[in-house]
C-alpha positions in Angstrom: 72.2 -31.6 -18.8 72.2 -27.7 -18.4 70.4 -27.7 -22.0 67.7 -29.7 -21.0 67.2 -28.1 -17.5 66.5 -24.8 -19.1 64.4 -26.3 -22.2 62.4 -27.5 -19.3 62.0 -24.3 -17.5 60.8 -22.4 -21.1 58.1 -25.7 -21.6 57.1 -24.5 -18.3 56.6 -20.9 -18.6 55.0 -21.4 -22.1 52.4 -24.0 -20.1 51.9 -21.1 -17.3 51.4 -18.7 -19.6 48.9 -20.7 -22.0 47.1 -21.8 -18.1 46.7 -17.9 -17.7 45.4 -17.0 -21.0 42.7 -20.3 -21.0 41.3 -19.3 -17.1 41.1 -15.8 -18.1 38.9 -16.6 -21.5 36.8 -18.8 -19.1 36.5 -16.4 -16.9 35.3 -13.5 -19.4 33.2 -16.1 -20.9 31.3 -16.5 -18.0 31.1 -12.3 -16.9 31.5 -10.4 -19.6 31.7 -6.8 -19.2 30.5 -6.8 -15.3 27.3 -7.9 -16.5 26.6 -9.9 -14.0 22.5 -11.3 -15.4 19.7 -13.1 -13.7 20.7 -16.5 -14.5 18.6 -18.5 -17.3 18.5 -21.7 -15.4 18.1 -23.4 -12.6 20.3 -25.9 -10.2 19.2 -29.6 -10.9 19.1 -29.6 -6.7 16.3 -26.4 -6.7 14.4 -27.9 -9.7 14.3 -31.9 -8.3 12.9 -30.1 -5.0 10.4 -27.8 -6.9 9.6 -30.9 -9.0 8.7 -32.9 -5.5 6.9 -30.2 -4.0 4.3 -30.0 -6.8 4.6 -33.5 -7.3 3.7 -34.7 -3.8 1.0 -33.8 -1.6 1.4 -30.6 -0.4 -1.5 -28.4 -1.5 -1.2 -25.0 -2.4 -3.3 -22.7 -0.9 -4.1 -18.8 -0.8 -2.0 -15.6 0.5 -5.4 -15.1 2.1 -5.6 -18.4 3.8 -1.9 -17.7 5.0 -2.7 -14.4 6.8 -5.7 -16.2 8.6 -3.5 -18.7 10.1 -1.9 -15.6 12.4 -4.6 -13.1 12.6 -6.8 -12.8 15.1 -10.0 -10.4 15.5 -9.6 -6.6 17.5 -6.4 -7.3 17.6 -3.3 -9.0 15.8 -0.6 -8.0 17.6 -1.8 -10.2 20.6 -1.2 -12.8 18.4 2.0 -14.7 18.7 3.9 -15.6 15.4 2.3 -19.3 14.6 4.3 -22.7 13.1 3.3 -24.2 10.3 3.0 -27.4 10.5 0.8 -28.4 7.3 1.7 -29.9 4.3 1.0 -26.2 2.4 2.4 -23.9 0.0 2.2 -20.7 -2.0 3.1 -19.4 -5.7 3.7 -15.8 -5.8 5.9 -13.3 -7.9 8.6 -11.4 -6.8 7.3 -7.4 -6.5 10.0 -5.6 -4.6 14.6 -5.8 -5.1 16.8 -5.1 -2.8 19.2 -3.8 -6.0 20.0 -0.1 -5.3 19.8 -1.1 -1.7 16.6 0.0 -0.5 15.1 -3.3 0.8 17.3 -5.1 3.0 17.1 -9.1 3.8 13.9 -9.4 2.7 11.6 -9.4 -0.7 8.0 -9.4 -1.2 6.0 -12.0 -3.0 2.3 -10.9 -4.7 0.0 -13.2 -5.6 -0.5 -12.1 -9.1 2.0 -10.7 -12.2 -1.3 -8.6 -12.8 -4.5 -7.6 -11.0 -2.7 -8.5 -8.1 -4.9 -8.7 -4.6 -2.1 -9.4 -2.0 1.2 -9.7 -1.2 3.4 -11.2 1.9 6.9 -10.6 2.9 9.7 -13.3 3.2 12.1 -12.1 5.6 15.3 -13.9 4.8 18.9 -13.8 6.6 20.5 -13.1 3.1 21.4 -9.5 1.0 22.2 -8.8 -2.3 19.2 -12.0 -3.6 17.8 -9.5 -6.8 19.6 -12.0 -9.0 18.4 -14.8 -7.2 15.2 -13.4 -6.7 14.4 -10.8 -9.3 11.3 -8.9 -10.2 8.5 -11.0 -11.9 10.3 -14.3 -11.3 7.7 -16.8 -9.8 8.5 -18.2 -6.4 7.2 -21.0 -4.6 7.6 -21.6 -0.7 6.8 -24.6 1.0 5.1 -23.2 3.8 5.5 -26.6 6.2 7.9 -25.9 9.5 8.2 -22.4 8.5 6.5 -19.3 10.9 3.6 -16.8 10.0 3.5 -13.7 12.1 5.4 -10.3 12.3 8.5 -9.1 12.3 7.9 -6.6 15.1 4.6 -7.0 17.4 1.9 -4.8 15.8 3.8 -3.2 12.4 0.6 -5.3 10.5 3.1 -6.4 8.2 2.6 -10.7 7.9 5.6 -12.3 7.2 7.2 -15.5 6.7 9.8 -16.6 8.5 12.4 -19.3 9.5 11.7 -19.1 13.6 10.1 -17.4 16.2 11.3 -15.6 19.6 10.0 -14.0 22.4 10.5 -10.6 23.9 8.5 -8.3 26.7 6.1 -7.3 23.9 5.5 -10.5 22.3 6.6 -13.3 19.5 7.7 -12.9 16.3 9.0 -14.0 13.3 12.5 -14.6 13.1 14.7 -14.8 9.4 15.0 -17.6 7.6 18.6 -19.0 7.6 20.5 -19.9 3.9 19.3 -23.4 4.1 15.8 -22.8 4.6 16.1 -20.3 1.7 17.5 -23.2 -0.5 14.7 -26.2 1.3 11.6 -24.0 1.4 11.8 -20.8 -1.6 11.9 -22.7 -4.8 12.2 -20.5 -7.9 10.2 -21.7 -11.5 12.1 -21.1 -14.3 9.7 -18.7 -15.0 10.1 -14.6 -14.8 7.1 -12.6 -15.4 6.5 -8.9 -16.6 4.9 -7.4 -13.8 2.4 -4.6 -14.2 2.0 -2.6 -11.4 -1.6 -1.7 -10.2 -2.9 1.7 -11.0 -4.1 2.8 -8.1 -4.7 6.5 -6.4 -3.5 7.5 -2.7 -6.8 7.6 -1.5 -7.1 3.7 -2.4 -4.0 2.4 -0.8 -4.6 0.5 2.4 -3.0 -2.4 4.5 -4.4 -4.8 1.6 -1.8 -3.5 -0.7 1.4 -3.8 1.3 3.9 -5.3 -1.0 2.1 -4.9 -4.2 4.0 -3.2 -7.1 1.8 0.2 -7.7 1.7 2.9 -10.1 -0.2 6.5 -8.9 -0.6 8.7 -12.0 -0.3 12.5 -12.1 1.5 13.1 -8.8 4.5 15.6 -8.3 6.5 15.8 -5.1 5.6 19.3 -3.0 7.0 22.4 -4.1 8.7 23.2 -0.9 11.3 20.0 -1.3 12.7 21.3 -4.9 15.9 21.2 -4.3 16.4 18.4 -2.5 17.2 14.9 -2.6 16.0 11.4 -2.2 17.5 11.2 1.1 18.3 13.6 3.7 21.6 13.3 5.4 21.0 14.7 8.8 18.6 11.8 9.4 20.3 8.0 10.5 18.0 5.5 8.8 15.1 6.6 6.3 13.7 10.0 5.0 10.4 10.5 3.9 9.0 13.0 1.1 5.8 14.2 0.2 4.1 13.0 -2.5 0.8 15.2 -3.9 -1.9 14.6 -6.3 -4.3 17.1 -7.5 -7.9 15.9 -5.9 -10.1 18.8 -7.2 -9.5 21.9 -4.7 -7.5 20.0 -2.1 -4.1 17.9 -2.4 -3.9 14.2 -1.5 -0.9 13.4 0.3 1.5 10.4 0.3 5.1 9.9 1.6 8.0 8.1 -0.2 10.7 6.6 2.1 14.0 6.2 0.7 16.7 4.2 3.3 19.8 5.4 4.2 21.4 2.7 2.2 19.9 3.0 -1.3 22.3 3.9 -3.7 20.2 6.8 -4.9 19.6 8.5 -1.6 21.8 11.9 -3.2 19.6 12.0 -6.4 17.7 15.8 -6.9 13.5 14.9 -6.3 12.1 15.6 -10.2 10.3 18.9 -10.3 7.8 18.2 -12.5 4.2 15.8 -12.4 4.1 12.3 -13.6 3.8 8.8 -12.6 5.6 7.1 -9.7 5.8 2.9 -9.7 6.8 1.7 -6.2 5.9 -0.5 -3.4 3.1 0.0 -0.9 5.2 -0.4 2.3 5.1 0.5 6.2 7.4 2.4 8.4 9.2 0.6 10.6 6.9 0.8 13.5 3.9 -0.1 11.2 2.5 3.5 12.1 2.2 4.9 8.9 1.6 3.2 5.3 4.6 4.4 2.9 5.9 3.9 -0.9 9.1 2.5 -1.0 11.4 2.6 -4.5 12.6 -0.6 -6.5 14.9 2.0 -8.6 14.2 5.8 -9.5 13.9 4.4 -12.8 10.9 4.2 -11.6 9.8 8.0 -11.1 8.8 9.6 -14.2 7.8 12.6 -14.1 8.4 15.1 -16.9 4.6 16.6 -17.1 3.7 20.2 -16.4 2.5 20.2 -12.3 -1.3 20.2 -11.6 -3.0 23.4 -11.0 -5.7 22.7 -8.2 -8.9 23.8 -9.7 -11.3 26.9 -8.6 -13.2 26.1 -5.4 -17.2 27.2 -5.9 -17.9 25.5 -2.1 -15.7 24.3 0.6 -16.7 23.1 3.8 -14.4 22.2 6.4 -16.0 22.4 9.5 -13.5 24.0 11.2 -16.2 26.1 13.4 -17.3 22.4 15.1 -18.0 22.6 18.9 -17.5 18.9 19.8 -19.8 16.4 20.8 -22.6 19.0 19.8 -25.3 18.0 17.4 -24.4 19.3 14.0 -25.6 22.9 13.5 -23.3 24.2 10.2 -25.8 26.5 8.9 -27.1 25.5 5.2 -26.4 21.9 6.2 -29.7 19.8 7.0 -29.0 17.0 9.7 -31.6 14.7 9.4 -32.7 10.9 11.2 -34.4 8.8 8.7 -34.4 6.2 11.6 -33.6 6.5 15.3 -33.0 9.5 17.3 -29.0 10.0 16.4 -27.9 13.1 14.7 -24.7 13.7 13.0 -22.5 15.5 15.5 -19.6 18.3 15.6 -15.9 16.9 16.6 -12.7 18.6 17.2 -9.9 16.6 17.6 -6.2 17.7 17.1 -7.1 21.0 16.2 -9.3 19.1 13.2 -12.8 19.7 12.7 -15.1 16.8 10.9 -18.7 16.0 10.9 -19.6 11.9 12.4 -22.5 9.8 13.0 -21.8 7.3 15.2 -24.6 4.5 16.5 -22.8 3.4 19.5 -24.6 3.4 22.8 -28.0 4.8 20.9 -30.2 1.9 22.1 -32.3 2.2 18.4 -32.0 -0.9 16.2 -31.3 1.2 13.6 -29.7 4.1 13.0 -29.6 6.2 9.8 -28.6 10.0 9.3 -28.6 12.3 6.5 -26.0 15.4 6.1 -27.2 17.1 3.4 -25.0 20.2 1.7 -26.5 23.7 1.2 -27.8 24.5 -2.4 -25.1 24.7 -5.3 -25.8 26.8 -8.5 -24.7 24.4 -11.2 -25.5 27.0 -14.1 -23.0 29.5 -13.1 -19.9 27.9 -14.2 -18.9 24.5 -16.0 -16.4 21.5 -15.4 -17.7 20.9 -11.7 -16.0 18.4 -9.5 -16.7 17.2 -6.1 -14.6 15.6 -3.7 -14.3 15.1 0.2 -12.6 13.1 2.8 -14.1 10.7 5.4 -12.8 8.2 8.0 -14.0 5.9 10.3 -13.2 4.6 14.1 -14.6 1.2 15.6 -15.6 0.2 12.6 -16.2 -4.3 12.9 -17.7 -5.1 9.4 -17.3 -3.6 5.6 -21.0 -4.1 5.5 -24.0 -1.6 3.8 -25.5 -2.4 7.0 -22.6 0.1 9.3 -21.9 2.1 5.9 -21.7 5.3 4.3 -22.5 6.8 0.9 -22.7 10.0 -0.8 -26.0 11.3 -3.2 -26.4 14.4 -4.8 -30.2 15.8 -5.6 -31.5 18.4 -8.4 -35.1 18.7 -6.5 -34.5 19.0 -2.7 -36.7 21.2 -1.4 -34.3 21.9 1.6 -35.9 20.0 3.9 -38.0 16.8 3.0 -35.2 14.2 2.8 -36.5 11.4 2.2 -39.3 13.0 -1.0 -36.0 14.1 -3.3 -34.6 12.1 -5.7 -31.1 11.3 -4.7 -28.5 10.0 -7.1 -25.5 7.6 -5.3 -22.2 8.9 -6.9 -19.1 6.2 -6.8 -16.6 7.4 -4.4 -13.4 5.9 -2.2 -14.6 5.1 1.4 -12.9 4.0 4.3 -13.1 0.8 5.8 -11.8 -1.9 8.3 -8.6 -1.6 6.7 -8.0 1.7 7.0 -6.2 3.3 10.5 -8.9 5.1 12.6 -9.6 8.7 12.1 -6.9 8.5 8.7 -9.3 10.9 6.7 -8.7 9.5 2.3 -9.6 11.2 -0.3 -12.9 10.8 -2.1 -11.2 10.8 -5.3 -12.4 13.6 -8.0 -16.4 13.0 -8.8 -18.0 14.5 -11.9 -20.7 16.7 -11.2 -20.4 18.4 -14.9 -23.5 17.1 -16.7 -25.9 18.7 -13.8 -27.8 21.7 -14.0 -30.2 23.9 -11.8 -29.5 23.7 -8.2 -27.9 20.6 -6.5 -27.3 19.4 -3.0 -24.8 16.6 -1.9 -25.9 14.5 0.6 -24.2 12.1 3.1 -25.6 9.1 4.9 -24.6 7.1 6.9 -26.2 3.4 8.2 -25.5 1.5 11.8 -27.0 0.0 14.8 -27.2 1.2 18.8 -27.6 -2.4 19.8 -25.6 -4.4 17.3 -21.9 -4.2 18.5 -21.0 -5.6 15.3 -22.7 -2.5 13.8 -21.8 0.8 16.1 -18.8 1.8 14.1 -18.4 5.2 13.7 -17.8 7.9 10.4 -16.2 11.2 9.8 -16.3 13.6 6.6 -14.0 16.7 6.3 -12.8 18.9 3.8 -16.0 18.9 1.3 -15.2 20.9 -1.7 -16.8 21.3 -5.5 -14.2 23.1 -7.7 -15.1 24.1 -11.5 -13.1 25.4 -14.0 
């Protein structure tokens, strides 16, 4: 009897021991080497309610369409965060990962794996979802009993969202919960390569929040070499300075990196390069930002710019405000109605504006022109400038601007010279009042003799829709 008692106790170990051996080989089977990979499939749940959605009779419908269910004219903030109640959805791709930890319970979706033209955020009440939802994988999200609106009144953000609620200041979009995660934010088995949109700093505006973007030959400012991602005094986020060489003058853009990425105590790169990222806000809305997927994602490695030698600069630092323009070499001239450009000093900036509000005249058109330029004295020219606008209602020619340049203005008959539009970036509705952009760098190389640039700008005194208002600053042709 003892025999067999301990023959059973050895059968038993051996069995324990072979249990051990066969979990752990399922286990490493599984996981193997901590690589823990986007998963290849799908649950059969997720794909039999992605299979009903498209199925049935929901219709999809735009990212555009979305955003007009919540905003309202002037002023979206006033707007309360709005239910969904139609049979609706989207298909979008995943642009932003919460990875190294520098997104947190939420991912953006753009509408587009390339050439993208908008993006929205889906606030969800889940971390650590990059597998789940990784970069490039298409998403679709039944829309129906789910909320459009912001996650805090006014940070211009549009979000989706699982709720609503209601403070002093307004209602907003609340997270969605796990289940409506699993319900309503179907994956396709489907990831795509993302490429990011080359874009400059002076094109970024509220249309490209949450779009994956690339800026070429930027650098972050000399003064932060030395430091990191991150710096620790602060609580939350740090921003740093991002520069691109824009002829004699530097466009500026800031990176935020949170508190809780995992590269916050990385050394900024030195050198120039290209930076891929997305087009973000600060938490207040304020300000647009870049936010990091991963520093694998800042490659920078070239020699940094050299800003090129100025042969005019304006900045119109000598304005007297609300005066009619008097900078002397500059022509200020009405091609129709009485306004003049005027003088403005404003937080100790100075900038040149036409404005048509209030001016009683139909229409209003007014010419800046620059002084003379010898072209024949150098080579390489480049012009650039910066301009921004206030009240603006419409993106219309009709409450416009443009810039011409002229090789036979007599200095002063306007309208008998021969004026040549030039292609530059211009602000519009989208764009925060009084944010001066960059023009981006114009070629002026292939002109000779003596040239004069030329700003005009269109509007209406009695047309509300047309009495917006535009500033240029910072005008500057630089030649090698």
């Amino acid at each position: 009897m003892k025999k067999l008692i301990l023959t059973l106790m050895k059968t038993n170990k051996i069995f324990t021991l072979f249990t051990i051996i066969a979990m752990s080989f399922a286990v490493t089977s599984c996981v193997q080497d901590d690589d823990y990979s986007v998963p290849s499939s799908l649950n059969d749940e997720e794909n039999e309610l992605l299979n009903e959605l498209l199925s049935g009779t929901a219709t999809e419908v735009t990212f555009d369409h979305v955003k007009a269910m919540y905003l309202v004219e002037f002023d979206p903030g006033d707007n309360a965060a709005v239910l969904i109640e139609e049979d609706i959805y989207i298909k979008g791709y995943v642009s932003s990962s919460d990875q190294t930890g520098n997104f947190f319970k939420e991912f953006y979706i753009q509408n587009s794996s390339s050439s993208p033209t908008g993006a929205l955020k889906i606030a969800i009440n889940i971390v650590d979802t990059y597998n789940q939802f990784n970069i490039g994988r298409e998403v679709y999200v039944n829309l129906n009993g789910l909320y459009v609106g912001e996650q805090r009144i006014e940070d211009g953000v549009i979000t989706i969202g699982g709720g609503s609620e209601t403070d002093d200041f307004g209602t907003t979009v609340t997270r969605l919960n796990e289940n409506q995660v699993e319900g309503n934010v179907l994956r396709a088995p489907i990831t795509e390569v993302m490429e990011p949109l080359v874009i400059t700093f002076s094109q970024i505006t509220d249309n490209q929040v949450g779009l994956l973007v690339s800026i070429e030959n930027v650098e972050f400012a000399a003064n932060l070499a030395g430091e990191a991602y991150f710096d620790p005094i602060q609580t939350f986020d740090t921003q740093r300075t991002l520069q691109s060489c824009e002829g004699a003058t530097y466009t500026e853009f800031n990176l935020e990196t949170s508190s809780f990425a995992d590269f916050k105590s990385l050394p900024l790169p030195i050198d120039n390069g290209t930076i891929t990222a997305i087009v973000n806000k600060t938490f207040d809305g304020s300000q647009l930002i870049l936010a990091l997927n991963s520093p694998d994602d800042v490659n920078m490695s070239n020699t940094r710019c050299t800003l090129l030698t100025p042969i005019f600069i304006e900045d119109f630092q000598d304005a007297q405000d609300n005066s009619n323009l008097n900078t002397p070499g500059w022509v200020n001239f009405a091609e129709e109605g009485g306004e003049l450009w005027t003088e403005q000093f404003f937080s100790g900036i100075g900038t040149a504006e036409f404005s048509s509000f209030s001016t009683g005249d139909s229409s209003n058109i007014g010419w800046l022109v620059s002084p003379g330029i010898d072209m024949d004295a150098q080579s390489g020219e480049v012009l650039s400038f910066k301009t921004a606008q206030h009240h603006l209602d419409v993106d219309s020619d009709d409450n416009g601007i443009k810039v011409f340049v002229s090789t036979d203005f007599d200095g002063s008959d306007v309208l008998g010279a021969t004026w040549e539009e030039k292609t530059a970036n211009f602000p519009n509705m989208d764009n925060a009042w009084y944010d001066l952009i960059g023009s981006g760098p114009i070629d002026l190389s292939s002109y000779t003799g003596t040239l004069h640039v030329a700003f005009r700008v269109t509007g209406s005194g009695n047309d509300s829709d047309l009495d917006g208002a535009f500033q240029i600053d910072d005008v500057a042709i630089v030649a090698n």
